[in-house]
N, C-alpha and C positions, 0 to 999 in steps of 0.2 A: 504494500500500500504506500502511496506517493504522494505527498503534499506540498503546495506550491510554497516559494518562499515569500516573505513577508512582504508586504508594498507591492505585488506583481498581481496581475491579472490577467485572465484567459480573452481569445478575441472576443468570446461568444458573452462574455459576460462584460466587456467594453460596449459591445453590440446593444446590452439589454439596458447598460446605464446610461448609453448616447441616447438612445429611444425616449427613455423616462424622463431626462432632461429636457430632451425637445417637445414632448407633451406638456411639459409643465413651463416652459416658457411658453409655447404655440394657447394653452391655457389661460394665460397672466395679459393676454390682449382681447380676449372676449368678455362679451358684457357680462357673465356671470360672474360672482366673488372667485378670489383669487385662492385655487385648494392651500390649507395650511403648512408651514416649512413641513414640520414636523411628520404630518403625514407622507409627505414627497420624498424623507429622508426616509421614514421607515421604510418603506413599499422597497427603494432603490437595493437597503440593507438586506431587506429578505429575499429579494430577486436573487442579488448578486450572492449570496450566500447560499442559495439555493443549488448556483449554478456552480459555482464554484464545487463543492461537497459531490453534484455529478460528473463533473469533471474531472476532478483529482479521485475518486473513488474507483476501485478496481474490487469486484464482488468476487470472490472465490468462494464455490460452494467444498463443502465437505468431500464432496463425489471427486469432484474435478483435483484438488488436491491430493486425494488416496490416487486414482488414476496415473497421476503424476509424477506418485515419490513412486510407484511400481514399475513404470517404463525407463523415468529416468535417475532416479538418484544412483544407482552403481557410478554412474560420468561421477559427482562430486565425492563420490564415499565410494571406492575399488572395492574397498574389504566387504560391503555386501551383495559385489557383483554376483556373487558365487548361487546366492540363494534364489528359489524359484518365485515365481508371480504371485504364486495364492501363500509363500512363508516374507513377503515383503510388504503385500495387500494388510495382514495381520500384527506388524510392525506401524503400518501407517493409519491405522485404525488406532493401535496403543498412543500413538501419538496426538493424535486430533483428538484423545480424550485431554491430553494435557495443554495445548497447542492450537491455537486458532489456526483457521485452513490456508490463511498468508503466512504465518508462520513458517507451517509444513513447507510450501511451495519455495521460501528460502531455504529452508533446509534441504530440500531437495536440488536445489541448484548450485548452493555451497556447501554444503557437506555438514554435519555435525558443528556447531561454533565450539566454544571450548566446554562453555557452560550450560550446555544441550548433550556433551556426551556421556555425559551418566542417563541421562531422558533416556539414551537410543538406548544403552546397552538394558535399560531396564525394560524397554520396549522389546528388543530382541529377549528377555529373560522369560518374561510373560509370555511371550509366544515361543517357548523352548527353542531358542534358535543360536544363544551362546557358542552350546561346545561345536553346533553347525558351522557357525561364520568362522572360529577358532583354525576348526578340520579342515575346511575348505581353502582356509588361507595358506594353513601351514604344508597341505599340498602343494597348491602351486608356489609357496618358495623352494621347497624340496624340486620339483621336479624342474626349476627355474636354473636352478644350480647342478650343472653337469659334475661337480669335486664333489657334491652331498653323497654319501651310504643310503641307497633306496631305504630311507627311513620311514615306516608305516604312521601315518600322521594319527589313525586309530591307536596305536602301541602309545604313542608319547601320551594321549588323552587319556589312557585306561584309568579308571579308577577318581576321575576328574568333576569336582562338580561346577555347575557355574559359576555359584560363587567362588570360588578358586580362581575363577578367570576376568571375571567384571574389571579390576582395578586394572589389571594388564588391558584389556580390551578399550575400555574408556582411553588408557594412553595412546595406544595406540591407532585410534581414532585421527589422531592429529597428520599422524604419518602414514596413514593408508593402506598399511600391508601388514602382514600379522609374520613373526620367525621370534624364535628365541634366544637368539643371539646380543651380549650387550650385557655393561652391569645392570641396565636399570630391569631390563626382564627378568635378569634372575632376582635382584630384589624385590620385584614384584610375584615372582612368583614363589618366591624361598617358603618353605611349608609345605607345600602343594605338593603332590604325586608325581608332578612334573618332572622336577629337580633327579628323583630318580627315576624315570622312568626315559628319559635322555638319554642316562648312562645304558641301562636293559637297552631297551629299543636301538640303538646305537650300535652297539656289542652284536646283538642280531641279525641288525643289516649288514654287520661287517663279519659276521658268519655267515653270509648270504643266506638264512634260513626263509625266504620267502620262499620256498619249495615245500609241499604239506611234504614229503616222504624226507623231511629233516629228520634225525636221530633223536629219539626225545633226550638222550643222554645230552645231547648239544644245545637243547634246549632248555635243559635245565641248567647248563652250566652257565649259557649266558645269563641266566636270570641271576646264579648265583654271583658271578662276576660284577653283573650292574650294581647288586645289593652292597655286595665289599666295597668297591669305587666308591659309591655314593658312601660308604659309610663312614671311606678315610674321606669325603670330600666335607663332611658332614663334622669331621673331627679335625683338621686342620684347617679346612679354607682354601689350599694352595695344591701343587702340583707333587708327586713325590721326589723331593728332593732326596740331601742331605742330612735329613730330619733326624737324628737316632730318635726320638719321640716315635713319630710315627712310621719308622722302620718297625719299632716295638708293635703297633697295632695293626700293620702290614702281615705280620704271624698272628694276633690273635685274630684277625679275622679270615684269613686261608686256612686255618687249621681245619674249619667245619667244612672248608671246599674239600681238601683231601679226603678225608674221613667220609666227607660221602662218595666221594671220586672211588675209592677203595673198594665199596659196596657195588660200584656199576660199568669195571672195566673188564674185559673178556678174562677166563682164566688164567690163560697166559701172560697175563699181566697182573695179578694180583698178589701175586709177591714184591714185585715194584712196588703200586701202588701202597702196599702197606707200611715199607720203607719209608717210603718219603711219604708218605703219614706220621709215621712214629719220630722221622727226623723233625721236620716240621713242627711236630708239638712238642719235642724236647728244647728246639732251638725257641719256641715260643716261652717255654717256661724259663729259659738263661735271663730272655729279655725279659721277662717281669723281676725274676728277682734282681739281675741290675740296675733297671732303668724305672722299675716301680717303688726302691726304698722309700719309706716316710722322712730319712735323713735326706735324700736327696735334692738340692734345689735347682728346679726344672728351668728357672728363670736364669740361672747363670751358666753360659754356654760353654765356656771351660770344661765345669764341673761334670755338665752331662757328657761330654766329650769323654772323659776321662773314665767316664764310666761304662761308656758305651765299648771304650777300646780294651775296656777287663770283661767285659762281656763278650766280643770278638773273641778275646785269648783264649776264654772257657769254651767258646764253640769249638772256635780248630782243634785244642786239643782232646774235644769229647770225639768227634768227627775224622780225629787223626789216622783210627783203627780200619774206617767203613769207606773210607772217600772214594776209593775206586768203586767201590759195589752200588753206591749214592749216583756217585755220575753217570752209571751206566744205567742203573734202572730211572734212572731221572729223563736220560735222553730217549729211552724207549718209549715210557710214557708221554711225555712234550709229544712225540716223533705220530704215538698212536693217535692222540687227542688232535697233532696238526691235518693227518691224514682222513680221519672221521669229520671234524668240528671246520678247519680251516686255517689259515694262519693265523689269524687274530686268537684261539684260544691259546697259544704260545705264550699271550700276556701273564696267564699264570704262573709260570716260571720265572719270567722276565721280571716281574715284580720280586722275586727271593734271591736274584743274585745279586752277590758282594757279601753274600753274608756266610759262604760256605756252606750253604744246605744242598743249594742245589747249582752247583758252579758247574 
C-alpha cells in the first residue's frame, strides 16, 4: 500500500478542485446569495480526500495474496522453493492469520524481513513443514557440492524435532540456503541430534553404505565410530591433537568398539580380535591410573606431560613381550574391517597409534 507524499496531489483530484473552484466563482456573479466559504471548503476537502484515498489505495484481497506467496515467493525466499503448492498454500494461510494480505504480498516479493522470520518458521511449524524445508535444502547443498560424501540428508535429521531446528532456520532465512557448515550453525545447533548424527551419517557415506546388501557389521561400526567422534568432540571441543587428556578418553571410549568388534569378526579372526581387545583395555587402564590421579593438575601442561610420558614407559614395557603378535593381528584385523567396511573404517586404528597398542 502506497501513499502520496505530503503537499502533492493527483491530476484527477487537481481536476475535481479546478471544477469546484470555478462553480463557486461562476456562482458569486448570479443573482442568488453567494454559497458560504465554509461550505465551498468542506465539499472541496471531502472530494479531494475522497479521491485521493482511491487513488493511492491498492485493495488486496486474502485470495489474491495466498495465490501469490504460492507461485511466487521461492524468487524472494530459495529455501522454500523446494516445497509443493498445496504445503506453501498452508504456510500463507498461517500467515494472513497474522498479516494483512499487503503485508503477505511484501513478503512475498522480498522475502522474510528480519522481524517476520520467526512469523515464517512458525508458519512453516504449524503446517509440519520444518524438518521438510530443512531436508530439502540440505539436499540440494549436498548434491551442489561434487567434494560432499553422498550424505543422506534423512540420516543427518534422524531423530530431529522442529524445535531443534527453528532458531537455525529463522537465521538462516537471511541467507537463503540451508548447510551446516560455520561456527554459528553449530552453535545453533549444539544439543540437537544433529551434532552427532554429522559424525554417523558422514562415516557412512564415507563407507559408501548406501547399498541395502551393506554388512550390518559395517553398519554398526559406523554408528559406533560416529558415537566415539562425537563423544571426544563433545569432550574437548577440538580436533585430536597432542592432547594426552584426551588421548586418555580416545581408549576409554574404543575399548567398547573392540569388545564388540570381538563378538562379530569371522573365526579366523577372533583371536586377533580378542588381542587387541584385551591390549586396548589394558593400555586404557595405564591411562587412567596416570593421567586420572586426584594429585594431578590437569591445568599445568608440564605436569600432565610428564605424566603422560611415565604412562608411555609402562605401556612399552607391558607391550614389550607381545609386540610382534599385536602388530600382526592388528594388521589383519585393520586389513579385514578395510576389505569388508572400506577405507575409512581404518580410522579405528588410526586413532590408537603412537601409543604402542596398535603401531
Amino acid at each position: 500500500m502506497r501513499f502520496r507524499e505530503p503537499g502533492r496531489v493527483g491530476a484527477a483530484t487537481a481536476v475535481v478542485l479546478s471544477c469546484c473552484l470555478l462553480a463557486a466563482a461562476c456562482g458569486s456573479t448570479a443573482a442568488g446569495p453567494e454559497p458560504a466559504a465554509e461550505l465551498v471548503t468542506t465539499t472541496i476537502l471531502q472530494v479531494a480526500t475522497t479521491t485521493i484515498l482511491e487513488v493511492a489505495t491498492t485493495t488486496v484481497t486474502p485470495a489474491a495474496a495466498r495465490d501469490g506467496f504460492v507461485t511466487g515467493v521461492a524468487d524472494a525466499a530459495p529455501i522454500l522453493g523446494g516445497l509443493t503448492g498445496h504445503d506453501l498454500g498452508c504456510v500463507a494461510d498461517r500467515l494472513l492469520e497474522e498479516l494483512e494480505p499487503a503485508e503477505v504480498v511484501a513478503l512475498t516479493r522480498n522475502g522474510p524481513r528480519p522481524d517476520q522470520s520467526a512469523l515464517t518458521v512458525r508458519a512453516l511449524h504449524d503446517c509440519d513443514l520444518v524438518v521438510e524445508v530443512v531436508t530439502l535444502g540440505l539436499r540440494e547443498a549436498i548434491e551442489a557440492d561434487p567434494g560432499s560424501p553422498p550424505i543422506d540428508a534423512a540420516c543427518l535429521l534422524e531423530g530431529v524435532q522442529p524445535d531443534d531446528l527453528a532458531p537455525y532456520l529463522e537465521a538462516r532465512f537471511a541467507l537463503g540456503s540451508v548447510d551446516f557448515e560455520g561456527p554459528e550453525a553449530t552453535d545453533l545447533l549444539a544439543g540437537t541430534p544433529i551434532i552427532a548424527n554429522m559424525v554417523r551419517c558422514g562415516t557412512l557415506a564415507a563407507f559408501g553404505m548406501a547399498n541395502t546388501g551393506t554388512p550390518a557389521v559395517c553398519i554398526e561400526l559406523s554408528q559406533r565410530l560416529g558415537d566415539m567422534l562425537v563423544t571426544l568432540m563433545e569432550a574437548d571441543g577440538a580436533d585430536l591433537g597432542p592432547d594426552p587428556m584426551l588421548l586418555a578418553r580416545v581408549f576409554a571410549v574404543t575399548n567398547e568398539i573392540f569388545a564388540w568388534l570381538a563378538d562379530e569378526v569371522p573365526p579366523d579372526l577372533e583371536a586377533d580380535a580378542l588381542l587387541v581387545r584385551d591390549t586396548t583395555a589394558r593400555v586404557g587402564e595405564l591411562m587412567v591410573e596416570g593421567l586420572a590421579r586426584p594429585d594431578l593438575d590437569t591445568g599445568d601442561e608440564e605436569e600432565v606431560m610428564a605424566a603422560f610420558m611415565g604412562v608411555m614407559t609402562r605401556i612399552s614395557a607391558e607391550l614389550s613381550g607381545t609386540e610382534g603378535d599385536l602388530t600382526a593381528a592388528t594388521s589383519r584385523l585393520s586389513a579385514y574391517l578395510v576389505e569388508t567396511c572400506g577405507e575409512s573404517s581404518s580410522m579405528l586404528f588410526e586413532l590408537l597409534v603412537g601409543v604402542g597398542a596398535t603401531s
